[in-house]
C-alpha positions as CSV (number, residue, x, y, z in Angstrom):
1,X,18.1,9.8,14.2
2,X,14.8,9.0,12.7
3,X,13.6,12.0,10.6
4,X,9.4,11.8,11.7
5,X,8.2,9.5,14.6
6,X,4.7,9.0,15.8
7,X,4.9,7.6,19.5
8,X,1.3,6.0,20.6
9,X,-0.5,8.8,18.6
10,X,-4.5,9.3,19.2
11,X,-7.4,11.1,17.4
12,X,-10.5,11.5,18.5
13,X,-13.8,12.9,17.0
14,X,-17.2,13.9,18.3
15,X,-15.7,14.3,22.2
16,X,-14.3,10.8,22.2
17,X,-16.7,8.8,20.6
18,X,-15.5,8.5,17.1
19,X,-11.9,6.8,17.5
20,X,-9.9,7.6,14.4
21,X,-6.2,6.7,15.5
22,X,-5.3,4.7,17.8
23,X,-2.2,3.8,19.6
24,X,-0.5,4.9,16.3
25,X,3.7,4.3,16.5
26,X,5.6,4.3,13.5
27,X,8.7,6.4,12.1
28,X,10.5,7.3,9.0
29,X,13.9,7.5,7.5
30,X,15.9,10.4,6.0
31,X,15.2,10.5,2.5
32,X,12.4,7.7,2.8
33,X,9.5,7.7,0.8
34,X,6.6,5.9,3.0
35,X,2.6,5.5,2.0
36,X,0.2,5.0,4.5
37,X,-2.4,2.8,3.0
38,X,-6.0,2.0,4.2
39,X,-9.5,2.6,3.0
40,X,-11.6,5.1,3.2
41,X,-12.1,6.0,7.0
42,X,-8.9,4.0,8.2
43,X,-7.4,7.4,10.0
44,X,-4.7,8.1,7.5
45,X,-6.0,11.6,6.5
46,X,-6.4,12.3,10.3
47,X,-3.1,10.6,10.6
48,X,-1.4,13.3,7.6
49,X,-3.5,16.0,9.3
50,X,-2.2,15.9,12.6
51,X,1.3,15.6,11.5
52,X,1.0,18.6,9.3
53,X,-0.7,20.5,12.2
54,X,-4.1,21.1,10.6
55,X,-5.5,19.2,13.4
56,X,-4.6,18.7,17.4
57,X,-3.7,15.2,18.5
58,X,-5.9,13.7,21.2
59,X,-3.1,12.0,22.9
60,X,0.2,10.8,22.1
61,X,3.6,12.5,20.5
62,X,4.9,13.7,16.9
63,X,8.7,14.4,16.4
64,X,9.9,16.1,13.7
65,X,14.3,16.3,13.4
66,X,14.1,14.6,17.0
67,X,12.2,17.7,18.4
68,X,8.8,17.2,19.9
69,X,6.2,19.3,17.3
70,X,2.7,18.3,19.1
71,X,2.8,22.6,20.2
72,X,3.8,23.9,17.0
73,X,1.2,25.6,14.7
74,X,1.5,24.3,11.1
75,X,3.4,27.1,9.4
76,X,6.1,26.4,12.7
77,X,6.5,22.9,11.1
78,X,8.5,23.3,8.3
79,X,6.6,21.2,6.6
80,X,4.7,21.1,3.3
81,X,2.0,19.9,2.2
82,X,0.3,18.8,-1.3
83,X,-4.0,18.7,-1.2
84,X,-5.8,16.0,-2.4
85,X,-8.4,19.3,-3.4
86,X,-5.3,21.3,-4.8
87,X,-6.4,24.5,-2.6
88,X,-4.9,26.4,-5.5
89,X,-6.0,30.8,-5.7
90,X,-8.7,30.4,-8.8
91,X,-7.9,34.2,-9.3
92,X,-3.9,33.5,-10.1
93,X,-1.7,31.8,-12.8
94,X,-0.3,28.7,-12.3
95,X,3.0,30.3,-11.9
96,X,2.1,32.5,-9.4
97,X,0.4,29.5,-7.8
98,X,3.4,27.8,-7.6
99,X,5.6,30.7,-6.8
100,X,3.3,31.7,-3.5
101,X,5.6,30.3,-0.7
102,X,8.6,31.9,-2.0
103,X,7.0,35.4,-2.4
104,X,5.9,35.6,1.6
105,X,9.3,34.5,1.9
106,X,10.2,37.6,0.5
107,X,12.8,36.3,-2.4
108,X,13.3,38.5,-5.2
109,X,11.7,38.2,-9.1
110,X,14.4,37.0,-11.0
111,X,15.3,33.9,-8.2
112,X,11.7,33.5,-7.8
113,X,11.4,33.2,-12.0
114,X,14.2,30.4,-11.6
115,X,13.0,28.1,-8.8
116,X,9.3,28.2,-10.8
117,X,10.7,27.4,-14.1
118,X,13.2,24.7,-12.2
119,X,10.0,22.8,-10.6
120,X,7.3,23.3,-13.6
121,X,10.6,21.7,-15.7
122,X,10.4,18.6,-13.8
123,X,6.5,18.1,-13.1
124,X,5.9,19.4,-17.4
125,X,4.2,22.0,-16.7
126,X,6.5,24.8,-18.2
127,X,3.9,25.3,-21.2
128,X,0.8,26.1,-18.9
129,X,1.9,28.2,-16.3
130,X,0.7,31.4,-17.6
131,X,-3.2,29.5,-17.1
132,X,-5.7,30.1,-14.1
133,X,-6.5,26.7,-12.4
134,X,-10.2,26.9,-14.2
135,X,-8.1,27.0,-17.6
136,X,-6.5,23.8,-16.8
137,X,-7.5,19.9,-16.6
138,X,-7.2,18.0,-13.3
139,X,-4.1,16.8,-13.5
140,X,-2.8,20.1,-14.8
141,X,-4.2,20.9,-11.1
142,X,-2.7,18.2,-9.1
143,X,0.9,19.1,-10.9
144,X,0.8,22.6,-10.0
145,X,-0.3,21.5,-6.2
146,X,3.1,19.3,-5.9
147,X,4.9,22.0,-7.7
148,X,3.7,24.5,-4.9
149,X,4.9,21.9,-2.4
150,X,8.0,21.0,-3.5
151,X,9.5,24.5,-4.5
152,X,10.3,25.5,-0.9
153,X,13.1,23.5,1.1
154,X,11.1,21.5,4.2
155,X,12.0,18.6,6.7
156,X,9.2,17.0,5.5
157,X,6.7,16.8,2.1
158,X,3.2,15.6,2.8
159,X,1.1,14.3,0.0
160,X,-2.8,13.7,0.5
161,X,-3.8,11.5,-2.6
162,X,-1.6,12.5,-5.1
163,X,-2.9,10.8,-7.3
164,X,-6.7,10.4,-6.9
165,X,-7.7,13.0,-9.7
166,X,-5.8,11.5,-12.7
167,X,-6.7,8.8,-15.5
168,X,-4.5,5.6,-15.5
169,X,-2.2,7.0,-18.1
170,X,-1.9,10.1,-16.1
171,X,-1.1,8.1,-13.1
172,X,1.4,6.1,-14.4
173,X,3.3,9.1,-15.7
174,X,3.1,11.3,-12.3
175,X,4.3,8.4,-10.0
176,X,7.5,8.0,-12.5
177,X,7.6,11.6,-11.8
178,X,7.4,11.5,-8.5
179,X,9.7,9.1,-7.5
180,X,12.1,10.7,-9.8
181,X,11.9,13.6,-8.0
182,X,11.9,12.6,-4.6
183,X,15.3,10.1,-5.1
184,X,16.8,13.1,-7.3
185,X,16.6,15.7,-4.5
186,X,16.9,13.0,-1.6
187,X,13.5,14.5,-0.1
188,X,11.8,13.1,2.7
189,X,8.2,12.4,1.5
190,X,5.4,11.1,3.1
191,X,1.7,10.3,1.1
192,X,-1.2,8.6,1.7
193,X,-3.7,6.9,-0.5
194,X,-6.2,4.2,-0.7
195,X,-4.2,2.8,-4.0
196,X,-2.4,0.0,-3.3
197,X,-0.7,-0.5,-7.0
198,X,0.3,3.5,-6.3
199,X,1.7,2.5,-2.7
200,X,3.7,-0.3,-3.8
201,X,4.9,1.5,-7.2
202,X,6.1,4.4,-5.4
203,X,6.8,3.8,-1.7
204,X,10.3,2.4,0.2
205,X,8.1,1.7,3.0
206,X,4.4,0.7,3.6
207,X,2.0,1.6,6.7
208,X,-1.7,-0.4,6.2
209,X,-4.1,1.1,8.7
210,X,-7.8,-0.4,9.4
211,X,-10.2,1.0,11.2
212,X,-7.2,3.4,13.1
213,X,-5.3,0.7,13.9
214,X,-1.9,0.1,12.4
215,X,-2.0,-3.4,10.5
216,X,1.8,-3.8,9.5
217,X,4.6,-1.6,8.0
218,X,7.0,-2.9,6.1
219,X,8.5,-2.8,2.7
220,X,6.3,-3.2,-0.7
221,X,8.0,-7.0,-0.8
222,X,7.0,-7.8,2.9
223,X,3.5,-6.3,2.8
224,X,3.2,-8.3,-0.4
225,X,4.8,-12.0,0.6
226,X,4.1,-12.0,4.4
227,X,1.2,-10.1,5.4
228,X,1.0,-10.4,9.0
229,X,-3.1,-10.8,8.9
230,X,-6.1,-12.0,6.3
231,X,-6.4,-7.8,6.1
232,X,-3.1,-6.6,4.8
233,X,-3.1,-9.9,2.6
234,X,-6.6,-9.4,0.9
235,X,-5.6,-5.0,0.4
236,X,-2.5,-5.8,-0.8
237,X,-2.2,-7.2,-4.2
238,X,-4.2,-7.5,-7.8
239,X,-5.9,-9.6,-8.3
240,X,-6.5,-10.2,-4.2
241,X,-4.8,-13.4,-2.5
242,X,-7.1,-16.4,-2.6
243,X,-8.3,-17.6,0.8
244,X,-9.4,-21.6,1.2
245,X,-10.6,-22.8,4.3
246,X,-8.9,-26.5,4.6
247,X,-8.9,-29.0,7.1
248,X,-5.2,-29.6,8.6
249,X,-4.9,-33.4,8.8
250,X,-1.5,-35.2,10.5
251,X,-0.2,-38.2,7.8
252,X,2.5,-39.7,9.3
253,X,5.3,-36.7,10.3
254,X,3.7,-34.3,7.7
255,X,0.7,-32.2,7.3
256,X,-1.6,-32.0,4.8
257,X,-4.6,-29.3,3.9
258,X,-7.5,-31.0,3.1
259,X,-9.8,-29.8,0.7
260,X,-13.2,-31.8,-1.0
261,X,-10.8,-35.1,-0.4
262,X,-7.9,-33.4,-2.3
263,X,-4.3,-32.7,-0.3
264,X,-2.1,-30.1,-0.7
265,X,1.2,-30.6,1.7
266,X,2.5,-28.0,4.5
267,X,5.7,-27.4,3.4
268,X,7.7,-28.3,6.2
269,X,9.1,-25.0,7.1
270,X,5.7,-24.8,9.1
271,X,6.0,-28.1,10.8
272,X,7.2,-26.7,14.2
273,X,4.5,-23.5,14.6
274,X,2.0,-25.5,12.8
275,X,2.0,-28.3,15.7
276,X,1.4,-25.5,18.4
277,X,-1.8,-25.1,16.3
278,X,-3.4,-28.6,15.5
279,X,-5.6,-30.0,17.7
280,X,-6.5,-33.1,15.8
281,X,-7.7,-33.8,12.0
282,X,-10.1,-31.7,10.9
283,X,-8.6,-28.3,12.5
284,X,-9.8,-25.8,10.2
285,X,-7.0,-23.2,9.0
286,X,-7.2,-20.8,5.6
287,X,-4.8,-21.0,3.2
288,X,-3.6,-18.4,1.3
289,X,-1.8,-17.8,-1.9
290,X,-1.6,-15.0,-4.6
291,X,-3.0,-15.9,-8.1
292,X,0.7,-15.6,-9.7
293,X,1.4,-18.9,-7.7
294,X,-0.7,-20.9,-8.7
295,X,-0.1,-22.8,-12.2
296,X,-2.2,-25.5,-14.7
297,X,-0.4,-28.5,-14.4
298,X,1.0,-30.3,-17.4
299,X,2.5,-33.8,-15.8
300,X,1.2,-36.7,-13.8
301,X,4.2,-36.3,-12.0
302,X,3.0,-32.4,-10.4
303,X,1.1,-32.8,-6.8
304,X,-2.3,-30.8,-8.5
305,X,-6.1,-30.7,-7.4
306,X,-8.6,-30.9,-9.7
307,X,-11.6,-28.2,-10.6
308,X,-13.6,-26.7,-13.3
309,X,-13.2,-23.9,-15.5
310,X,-15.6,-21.0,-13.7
311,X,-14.8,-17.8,-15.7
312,X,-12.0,-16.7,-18.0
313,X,-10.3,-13.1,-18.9
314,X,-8.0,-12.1,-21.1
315,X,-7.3,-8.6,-20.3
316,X,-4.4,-8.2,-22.9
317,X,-1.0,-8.2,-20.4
318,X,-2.7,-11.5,-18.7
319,X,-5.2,-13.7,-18.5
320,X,-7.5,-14.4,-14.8
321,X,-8.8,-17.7,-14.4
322,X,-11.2,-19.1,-12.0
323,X,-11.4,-22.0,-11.2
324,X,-14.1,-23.5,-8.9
325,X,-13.1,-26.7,-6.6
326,X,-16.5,-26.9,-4.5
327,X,-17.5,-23.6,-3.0
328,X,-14.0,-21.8,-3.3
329,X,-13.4,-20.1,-6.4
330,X,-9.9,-19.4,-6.9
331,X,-8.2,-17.4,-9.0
332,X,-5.1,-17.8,-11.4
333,X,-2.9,-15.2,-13.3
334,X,-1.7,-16.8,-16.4
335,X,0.5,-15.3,-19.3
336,X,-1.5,-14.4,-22.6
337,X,-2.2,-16.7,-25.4
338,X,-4.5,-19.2,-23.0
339,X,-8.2,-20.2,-23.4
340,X,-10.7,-22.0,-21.3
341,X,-14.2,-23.0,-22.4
342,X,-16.6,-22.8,-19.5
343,X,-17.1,-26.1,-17.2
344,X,-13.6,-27.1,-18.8
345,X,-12.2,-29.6,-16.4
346,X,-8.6,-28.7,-15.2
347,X,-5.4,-29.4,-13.1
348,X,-3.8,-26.9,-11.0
349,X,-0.6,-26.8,-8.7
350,X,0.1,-24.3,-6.0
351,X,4.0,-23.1,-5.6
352,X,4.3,-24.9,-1.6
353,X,6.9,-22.5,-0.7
354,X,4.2,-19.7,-1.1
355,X,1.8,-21.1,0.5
356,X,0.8,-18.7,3.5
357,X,-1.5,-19.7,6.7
358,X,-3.9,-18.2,8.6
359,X,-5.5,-18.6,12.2
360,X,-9.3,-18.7,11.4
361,X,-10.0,-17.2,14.8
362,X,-7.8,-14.2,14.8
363,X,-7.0,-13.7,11.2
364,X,-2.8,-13.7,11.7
365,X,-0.3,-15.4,10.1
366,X,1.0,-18.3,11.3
367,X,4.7,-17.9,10.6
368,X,7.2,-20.7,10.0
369,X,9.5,-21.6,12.5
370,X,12.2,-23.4,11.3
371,X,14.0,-26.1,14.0
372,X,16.8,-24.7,16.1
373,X,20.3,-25.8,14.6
374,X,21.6,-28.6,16.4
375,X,25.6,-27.4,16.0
């Protein structure tokens, strides 16, 4: 049994006219962590609110445990739920923040004193707790809001942007902390955010919305290598996939993209869907591949294209190089210790087997399609 499920879910604003969810279907695993991702506007805060029950659904069905929830208030959900705006009580401690839910649940001092000091223990925040929220930084802030959260047993833990508030180091530190957390105490968590570093760094599972729509959910590995449209493969990934619009050209029993008279070969895992797709040299089609798959060649022997140093940086970990082949510039992730002079003429290769294809027209994916086995 799935532990959440969203069955053609629909929110609308301004009676109808503003769409912010639609058709919405997804569900999530006992114990799963999953991230919806979008930008801002996408519907994933409407999405978060209407399975908390801060909001009503237009149309559509939420299932919590297998049981319908559309009719339950929020505080009939069992749910709980971590602000992006930490909704903390300015005129309490942290602790007493923190220990809230279990005080209207009536549980005495001393069990109360143990659950706080148990949670504050694992998000570091033992050494603050006697503070008010206006005594405290940010992400002192954003702690004690997951702490709140994730001291009370619940079927579900909702996260809005737990991370938006906190510095890079900060950020890096919290999502250890809260994946920890979450595989420690097998917890079913659910967050969204517009990060896509923080979605793939923390999630099991991946749900990209665009304007309401789902665009693919998946693991961080599928959203990453197959993306199922030009969307989800430009959100998805730093630096973002390069996109080349070629000209697919038939050579013998094998297809080439062409680009400013250079080739690069269709591996020939695409032959079969590919075919379904040409309509004579000169089809236009975008290529796609990520800037960690594409190298500098080094031998006359390598199938490269030629272009011209654009821009170099060395940003410590890496290097990004652009390289400009015509109009497309197109960028390369290169371990440190390179440099380029600008206008530097240079070789690259692409890695064929991670090459990815587009349809122009609609923006998906043309998949390969591998010939039926003839045994």
């Amino acid at each position: 049994m799935e532990k959440l499920e969203l069955k053609s879910v629909y929110k609308d604003y301004v009676q109808g006219s503003v769409k912010a969810v639609i058709d919405l279907s997804l569900s999530q695993k006992e114990g799963e962590l999953l991230a919806i991702l979008g930008p801002s506007g996408c519907g994933k805060s409407s999405t978060l609110r209407m399975i908390a029950g801060i909001e009503d659904i237009t149309k559509g069905e939420i299932y919590l445990d297998g049981e319908i929830i559309n009719w339950l208030s929020a505080k009939e959900r069992n749910i709980a739920l971590a602000f992006e705006t930490y909704a903390l009580y300015p005129h309490l401690s942290l602790f007493e923040n923190i220990a809230f839910p279990l005080r209207i649940r009536g549980l005495k001092d001393k069990e109360v004193r143990k659950e706080v000091k148990r949670i504050a223990d694992m998000v570091d925040l033992t050494p603050a707790l006697d503070k008010l929220p206006s005594e405290v930084s940010g992400g002192h802030q954003q702690r004690t809001s997951l702490a709140r959260a994730l001291i009370r047993p619940a079927s579900l833990y909702l996260l809005d942007e737990p991370l938006s508030h906190l510095d890079t180091q900060q950020r890096t530190e919290f999502r250890v902390q809260i994946k920890r957390i979450q595989k420690t105490q097998n917890l079913t968590m659910l967050f969204v955010t517009h990060d896509q570093l923080e979605a793939l760094a923390l999630a099991d599972k991946i749900a990209i919305l665009n304007l309401g729509v789902l665009q693919q959910i998946g693991t961080p590995e599928e959203v990453y290598e197959y993306p199922e449209n030009l969307f989800v493969a430009d959100f998805v990934g730093e630096p973002p996939m390069n996109f080349i619009k070629v000209d697919l050209v038939k050579e013998e029993e094998e297809y080439v993209a062409k680009l400013y008279n250079q080739k690069v070969k269709i591996p020939e895992s695409y032959k079969n869907s590919i075919g379904k797709f040409y309509k004579g040299n000169g089809t236009e089609i975008i290529l796609g591949i990520r800037p960690i798959y594409i190298y500098i060649s080094e031998s006359a022997e390598d199938q490269f294209i030629s272009g011209e140093v654009y821009v170099f940086e060395d940003i410590g970990e890496s290097g990004i190089l652009t390289v400009q082949i015509g109009e497309n510039l197109i960028k390369i992730e290169l371990d440190p210790g390179y440099s380029f002079k600008l206008g530097e003429k240079i070789n690259i290769t692409f890695n064929l087997e991670k090459i990815l294809l587009f349809d122009p027209t609609t923006g998906e994916r043309i998949k390969p399609k591998l010939p039926k086995s003839t045994k």
